[in-house]
N, C-alpha and C positions, 0 to 999 in steps of 0.2 A: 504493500500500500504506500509506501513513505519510501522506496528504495534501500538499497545499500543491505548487508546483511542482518540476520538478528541477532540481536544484543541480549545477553540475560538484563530483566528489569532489576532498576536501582531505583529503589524505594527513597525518598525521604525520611529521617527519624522524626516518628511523630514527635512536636515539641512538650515536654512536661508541664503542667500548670498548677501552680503554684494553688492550695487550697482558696485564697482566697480569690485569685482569678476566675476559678471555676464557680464558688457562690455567685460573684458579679455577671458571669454568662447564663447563670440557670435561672439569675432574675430580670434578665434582658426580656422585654415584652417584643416578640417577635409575633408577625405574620404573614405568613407566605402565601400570594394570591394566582394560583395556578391552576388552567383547565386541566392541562393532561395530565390524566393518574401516576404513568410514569416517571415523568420529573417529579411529580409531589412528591413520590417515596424514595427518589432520589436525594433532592434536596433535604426529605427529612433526617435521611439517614446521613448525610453529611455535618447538618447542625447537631445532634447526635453525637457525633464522632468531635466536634467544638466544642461540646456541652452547652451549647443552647437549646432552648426547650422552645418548641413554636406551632402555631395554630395555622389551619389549613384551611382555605377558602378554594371553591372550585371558578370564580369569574367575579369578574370585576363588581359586579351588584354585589353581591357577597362580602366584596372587601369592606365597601362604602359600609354595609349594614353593620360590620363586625364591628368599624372605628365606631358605629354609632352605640352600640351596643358596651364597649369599654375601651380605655385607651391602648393602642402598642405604640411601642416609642421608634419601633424599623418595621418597615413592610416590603419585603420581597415583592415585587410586581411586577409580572411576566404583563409584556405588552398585547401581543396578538394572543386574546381571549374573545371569544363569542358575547353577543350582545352587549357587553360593555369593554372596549377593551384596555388597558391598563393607563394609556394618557388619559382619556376619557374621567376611566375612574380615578385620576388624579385630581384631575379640577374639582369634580364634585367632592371628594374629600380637603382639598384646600379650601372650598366654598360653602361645606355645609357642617363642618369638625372644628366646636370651639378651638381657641387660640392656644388654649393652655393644655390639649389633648393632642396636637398635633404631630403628627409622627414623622420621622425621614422614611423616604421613599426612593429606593432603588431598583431604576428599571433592569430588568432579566430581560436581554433580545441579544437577537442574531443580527439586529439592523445598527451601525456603530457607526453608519457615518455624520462627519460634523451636523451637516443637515438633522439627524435624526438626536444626535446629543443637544442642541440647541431646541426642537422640539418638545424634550425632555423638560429641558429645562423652564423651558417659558409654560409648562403645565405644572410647575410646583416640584418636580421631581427632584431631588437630589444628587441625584448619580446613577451611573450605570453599572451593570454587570454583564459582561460581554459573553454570549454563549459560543462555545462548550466552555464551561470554567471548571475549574480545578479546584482541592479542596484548598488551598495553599490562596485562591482569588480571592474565596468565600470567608478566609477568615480574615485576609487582610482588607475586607472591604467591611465588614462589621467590627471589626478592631477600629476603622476609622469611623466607622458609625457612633460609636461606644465614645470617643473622646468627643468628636462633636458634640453627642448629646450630652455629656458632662458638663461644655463649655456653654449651650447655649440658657437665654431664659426663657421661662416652662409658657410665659405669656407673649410667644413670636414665634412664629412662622418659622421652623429649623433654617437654617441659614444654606446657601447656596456655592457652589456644592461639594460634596464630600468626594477626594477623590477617589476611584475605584482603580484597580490593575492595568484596568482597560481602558481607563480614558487617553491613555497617552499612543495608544497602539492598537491595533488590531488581535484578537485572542486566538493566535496559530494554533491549530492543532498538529504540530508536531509531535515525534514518534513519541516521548516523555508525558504529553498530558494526554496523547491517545490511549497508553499504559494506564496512567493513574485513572482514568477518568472509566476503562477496562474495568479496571479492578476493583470500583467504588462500585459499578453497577452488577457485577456478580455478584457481590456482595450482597447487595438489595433487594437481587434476586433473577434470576435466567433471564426473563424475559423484558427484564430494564433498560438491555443496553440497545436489544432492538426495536423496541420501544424510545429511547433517547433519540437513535438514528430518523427515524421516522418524525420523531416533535420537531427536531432540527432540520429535518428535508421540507418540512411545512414555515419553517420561520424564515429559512434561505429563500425558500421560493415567495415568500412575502415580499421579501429584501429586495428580488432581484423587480418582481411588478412593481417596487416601486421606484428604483434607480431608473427602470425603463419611465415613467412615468417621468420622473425629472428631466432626463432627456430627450423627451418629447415637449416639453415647455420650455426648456430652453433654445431649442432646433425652431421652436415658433415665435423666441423673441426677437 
């Protein structure tokens, strides 16, 4: 797939956490707002493996009704979701989620370009998380989520934006996160990883309708 011969995999040592580390991740109010089942048990089984504990919504109405229901302070939000999709349910939660309940919000897409991070941004999002990610993306994007929301006050609008791994670059799947990213989904269970390929052939193919779309507006300006 990647060329060249195969290499036995080289794992990362998972990092140790410190007791009280671990307390501060397992009271991190998280929400993951995901249609496909597949990534749901993926991604739970990575925050898991963080020690963060997190609640699962299947589409973006769901999200909006959870904040209204109690606060989380990060919300995982996968963008192409059915009937509401995650910009969508951005606004509505910056527009109808008192001040002091307000959560960071990190788009999950396969769509990274500028265009689409400025998008992001201008519906209240925080930052992105660039798909296929790694468990190594995931923590170091809620590690930044975590100080942010230390720094900010409870009555504003999280501040803009939190960086993620991805925003400086594109998220290669090269033969190392193809491995890690392997071995998180057997993990989770046989039919994860083909199930991921498939969530990810529908987020690309979103990608690409709508790069073609941009350049067909600009070929007519």
């Amino acid at each position: 797939l990647f060329g060249g011969q195969t290499a036995p995999m080289q794992t990362r040592p998972q990092r140790v956490m410190s007791p009280a580390e671990r307390e501060a991740r397992s009271r991190l109010k998280v929400l993951v707002a995901e249609d496909n089942p597949v990534n749901m048990r993926l991604v739970t089984v990575m925050l898991d493996k963080l020690g963060y504990r997190a609640d699962v919504v299947g589409s973006g109405l769901e999200a909006v009704d959870a904040l209204k229901q109690r606060p989380y302070e990060v919300v995982l939000m996968d963008v192409q979701m059915p009937e509401l999709d995650g910009v969508e349910a951005t606004r509505q939660i910056r527009a109808q989620i008192p001040l002091g309940e307000q959560p960071l919000i990190i788009a999950v897409t396969a769509n990274v370009l500028y265009e689409d991070r400025k998008s992001y941004q201008d519906a209240g999002m925080n930052g992105f998380l660039g798909k296929p990610f790694t468990l190594e993306d995931l923590d170091a994007t809620l590690s930044n989520a975590m100080r942010t929301r230390s720094g900010s006050r409870s009555d504003k609008v999280p501040p803009l934006p939190v960086l993620t791994p991805a925003a400086g670059e594109l998220p290669l799947l090269n033969r190392e996160r193809y491995e890690e990213i392997k071995m998180l989904t057997d993990e989770a269970g046989p039919e994860v990883f083909a199930g991921l390929v498939r969530g990810l052939e529908k987020d690309l193919n979103a990608f690409d309708s709508g790069l073609d779309a941009r350049l067909t507006q600009n070929d007519a300006a």
